[in-house]
C-alpha positions as CSV (number, residue, x, y, z in Angstrom):
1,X,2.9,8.0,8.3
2,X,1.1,10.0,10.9
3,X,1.0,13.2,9.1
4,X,-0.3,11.6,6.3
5,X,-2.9,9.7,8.1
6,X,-3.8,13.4,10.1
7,X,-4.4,15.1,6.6
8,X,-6.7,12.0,5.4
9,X,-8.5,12.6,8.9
10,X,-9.0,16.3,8.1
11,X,-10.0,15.4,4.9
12,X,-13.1,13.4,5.4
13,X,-13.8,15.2,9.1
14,X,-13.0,12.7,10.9
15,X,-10.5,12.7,14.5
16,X,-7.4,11.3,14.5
17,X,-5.3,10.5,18.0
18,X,-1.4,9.6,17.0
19,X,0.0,6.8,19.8
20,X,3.2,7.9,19.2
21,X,2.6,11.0,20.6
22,X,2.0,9.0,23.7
23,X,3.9,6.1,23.7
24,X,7.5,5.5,23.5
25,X,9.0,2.9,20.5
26,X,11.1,-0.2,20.4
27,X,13.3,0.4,23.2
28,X,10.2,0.7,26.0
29,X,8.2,-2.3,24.3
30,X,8.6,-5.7,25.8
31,X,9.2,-7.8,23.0
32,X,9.5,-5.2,20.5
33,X,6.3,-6.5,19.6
34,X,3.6,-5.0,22.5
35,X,3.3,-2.1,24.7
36,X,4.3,-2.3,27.9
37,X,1.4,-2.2,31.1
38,X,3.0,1.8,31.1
39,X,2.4,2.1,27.5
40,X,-1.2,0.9,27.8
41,X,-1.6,3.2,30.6
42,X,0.1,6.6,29.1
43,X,-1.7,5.7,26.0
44,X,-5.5,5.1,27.8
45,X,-4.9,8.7,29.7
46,X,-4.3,10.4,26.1
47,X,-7.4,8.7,24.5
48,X,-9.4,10.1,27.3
49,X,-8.4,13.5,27.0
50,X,-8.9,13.1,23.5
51,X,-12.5,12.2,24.1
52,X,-12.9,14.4,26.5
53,X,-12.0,17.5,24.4
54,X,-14.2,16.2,21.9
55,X,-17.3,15.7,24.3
56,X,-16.5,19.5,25.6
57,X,-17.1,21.0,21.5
């Protein structure tokens, strides 16, 4: 799914930021449900760099 979703971004120009290239799956998830406070946290510093990388264009 997240190479498919990365060519539909490309397609109509827009960014695209996977979360599993952050975050780990099942095993590191609470409740196998939501992300741990780490998840949140690894995830949040990987949005940022994505904006700013973005904002540096």
């Amino acid at each position: 799914m997240p190479e498919a979703l990365r060519r539909k971004a490309a397609e109509i120009g827009a960014e695209y930021l996977n979360a599993g290239d952050f975050v780990t799956g099942v095993p590191a998830q609470m409740d196998r449900v939501h992300m741990s406070e780490e998840q949140h946290r690894l995830l949040g510093l990987g949005a940022a760099d994505k904006v700013k990388a973005i904002m540096e264009r």
